[in-house]
Every structure is written in structure tokens, then in C-alpha cells.
Steps between C-alpha positions, in 0.01 A plus 500: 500500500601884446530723751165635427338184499646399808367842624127458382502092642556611827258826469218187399614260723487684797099589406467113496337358878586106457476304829665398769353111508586164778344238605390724795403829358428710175609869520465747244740814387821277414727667238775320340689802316512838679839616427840375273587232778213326476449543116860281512356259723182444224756525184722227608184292714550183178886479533484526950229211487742279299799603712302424829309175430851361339646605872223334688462187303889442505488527900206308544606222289851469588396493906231256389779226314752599818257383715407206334102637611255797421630833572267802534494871443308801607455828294312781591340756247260791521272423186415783295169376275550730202102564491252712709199407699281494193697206339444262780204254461194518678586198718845506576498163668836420634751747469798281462349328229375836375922543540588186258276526280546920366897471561583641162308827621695510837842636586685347817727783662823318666616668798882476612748592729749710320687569809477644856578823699605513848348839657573634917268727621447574949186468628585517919760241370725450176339261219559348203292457244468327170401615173423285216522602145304324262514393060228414367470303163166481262418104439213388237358239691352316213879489349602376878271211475560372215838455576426331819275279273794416256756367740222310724516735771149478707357834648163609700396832644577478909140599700645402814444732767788563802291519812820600665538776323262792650320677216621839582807340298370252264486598098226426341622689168755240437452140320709256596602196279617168615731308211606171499706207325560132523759312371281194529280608247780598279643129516135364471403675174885425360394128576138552318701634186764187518222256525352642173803477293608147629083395385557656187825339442 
């Protein structure tokens, strides 16, 4: 894109209200470009989705085969459903299926920890504090999934609520995803496919 294109995208974009969607809540007024940061984050969203199923997969595997059992993962998103109230159906039924099943219209935001700040302040006494500072990368979930699909990797939407957790803290914006692998399927479907050749032989 030109600069001026660039310019206009993010004049429409921010007039856009998408919404902020988990298996707990729906909340409207989410915007996914506002400024030139976040028009990065959308412009390179294909290429980051590659970059960070390839990690995940490669880790979950490889812990899987070490292990000789099934490993598991957990990766939390705040799903952006690129829609407003008016394109959800009448009945919305479950909302993690409702999740699954419009994933090409939804945009999982990846929070990390790009490092950490140490700050002293005196309150009666001296403390320390710490201050996080966050990256955040733009993920097409429908592009995630599929390459969960490809390399067997099993996944399902975590509704599980932490009753030791008091509310006051709990976040009910966020999705969280539970992945998984076996290496016992992998060696049962490679002995499915060497049965077939030594019938056909």
C-alpha cells in the first residue's frame, strides 16, 4: 500500500466496531487498526500465523515423541469477530461452536511478554515494583487451525472456570485454547498406511 492508502485504511478502519467475542462474553467497539502499529500487525497477520503455528507444532510434537506420551499446550487469545451485532444469528446457541464454526471471520490477538521493568517507588517503606511490557502479534485463526489440522494436532476451546481465582481478577475477554498431540496416533495411522500397501502388494 502507498502512503495514502495506508492513511485512508486506518481513517476506515478505525470507523469499523467489530467485537470483542469468548466463550464467556460478546463485547462490542473492538478496533483492529487505529494507528501505523497496528496497521503492521494486520499487513503481516498471513506470514505471523505461519511463523507461530510452525513454533507451536514443532514444540508440541517434539515434547510429545520425547516423552514417548501426549504432550499439551495452552494459548490464550482475545478474539476479535470481524462483524457487528447485526451479523450474529438470531440464536446464537453455543458460543464456542459459534467460535469454530465463523473462524475465517475472526482474528485471535496473541499477547506476549516482550520484556520487564523493575520500578522503586516509597510508600511508608521502599518498594519494588514490576512492569511488564507487552508485543502483540495478529493471528487468522482459521489459518491457525488448519495447520493444527495438517500435522494432527487436536485442539478445543477451554470453558473451564478457576473457582480459585476471585472474579475481581478473572478475564472473561480472553479465549483460551488447549492443543494437543500423540505420538500413538502418529504410529497407529503409519501402521494403517503399511497395512494397505503390504494388501495391495
Amino acid at each position: 500500500m502507498t502512503l495514502e492508502e495506508k492513511t485512508k485504511f486506518i481513517e476506515e478502519s478505525k470507523e469499523k466496531n467489530y467485537l470483542l467475542i469468548s466463550p464467556r462474553m460478546i463485547r462490542g467497539g473492538a478496533t483492529l487498526v487505529k494507528d501505523y502499529e497496528t496497521l503492521e500487525l494486520y499487513e503481516s497477520m498471513d506470514d505471523n500465523t505461519s511463523k507461530f503455528a510452525e513454533k507451536e507444532i514443532v514444540n508440541l510434537i517434539s515434547n510429545a515423541n520425547y516423552k514417548n506420551e501426549e504432550a499439551k499446550s495452552y494459548l490464550s487469545f482475545n478474539l476479535i469477530f470481524c462483524g457487528g451485532f447485526n451479523d450474529l444469528p438470531n440464536d446464537m446457541g453455543n458460543t464456542t461452536d459459534f467460535i469454530i464454526n465463523n473462524k475465517e471471520r475472526i482474528v485471535a490477538v496473541y499477547r506476549y511478554v516482550k520484556g520487564t521493568e523493575e520500578r522503586d517507588f516509597f510508600v511508608g517503606f521502599a518498594q519494588t515494583e514490576t512492569i511488564y511490557k507487552y508485543g502483540y502479534l495478529y493471528l487468522s485463526l482459521a489459518k491457525l487451525l488448519e495447520e493444527f489440522d495438517k500435522y494432527n494436532i487436536k485442539y478445543e476451546i477451554d470453558t473451564t472456570v478457576d473457582r480459585y481465582t476471585p472474579s475481581l481478577y478473572g478475564d472473561n475477554t480472553s479465549t483460551k485454547f488447549v492443543i494437543s498431540y500423540s505420538p500413538k496416533k502418529e504410529l497407529e495411522s503409519t501402521k494403517g498406511q503399511l497395512l494397505k500397501k503390504v494388501k495391495k502388494m
